[in-house]
C-alpha positions, 0 to 999 in steps of 0.5 A, a space after each residue: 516552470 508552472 506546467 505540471 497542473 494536469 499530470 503533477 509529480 510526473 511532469 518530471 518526465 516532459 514530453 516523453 512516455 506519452 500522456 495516458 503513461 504519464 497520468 498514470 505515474 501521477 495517480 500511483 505517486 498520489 497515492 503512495 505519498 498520500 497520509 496513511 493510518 499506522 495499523 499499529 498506533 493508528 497515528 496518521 502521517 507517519 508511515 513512510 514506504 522502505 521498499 516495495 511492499 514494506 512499510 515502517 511507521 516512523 513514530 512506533 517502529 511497527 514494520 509490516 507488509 503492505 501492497 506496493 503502493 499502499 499500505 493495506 490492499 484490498 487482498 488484504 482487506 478482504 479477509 476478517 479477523 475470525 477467518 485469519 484465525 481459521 486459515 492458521 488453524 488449517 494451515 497447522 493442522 488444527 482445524 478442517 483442511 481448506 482444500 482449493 
């Protein structure tokens, strides 16, 4: 075989799907395969996808949610520790109310 350089793991599909659809399926799969840190136990390597947006780490158990093809999204990174722990606050009632 030896003719997948270019779109590697989406060389599965051939000739078909076009080659733009193609690169793309590659780029997603680079990534989802990719070694990702356990948020956890910080352990790299371990963490396998159960289902879209599920990720377990195989060496301490730690299951969480993620984005679909990573672990952490940028969403996800987006927000700091002080503005969970305000966001909660308001969603129970502690705290100001966020209104949109």
């Amino acid at each position: 075989m030896g003719r997948t350089k270019i779109v590697g793991p989406a060389g599965r599909y051939g000739a078909r799907y076009g080659s733009t659809l193609r690169k793309r399926v590659k780029l997603i799969e680079e990534k989802r395969l990719a070694h990702h840190r356990c948020p956890k136990c910080n352990t790299a390597g371990k963490l396998t996808r159960i289902s879209i947006g599920i990720w377990t780490c195989r060496k301490c158990g730690y299951t969480f949610a993620g984005g679909a093809w990573i672990p952490r999204t940028i969403l996800g990174k987006s927000f700091a520790p002080e503005e969970i722990k305000e966001l909660k606050k308001a969603y129970k009632g502690e705290g100001k109310v966020i209104h949109a």
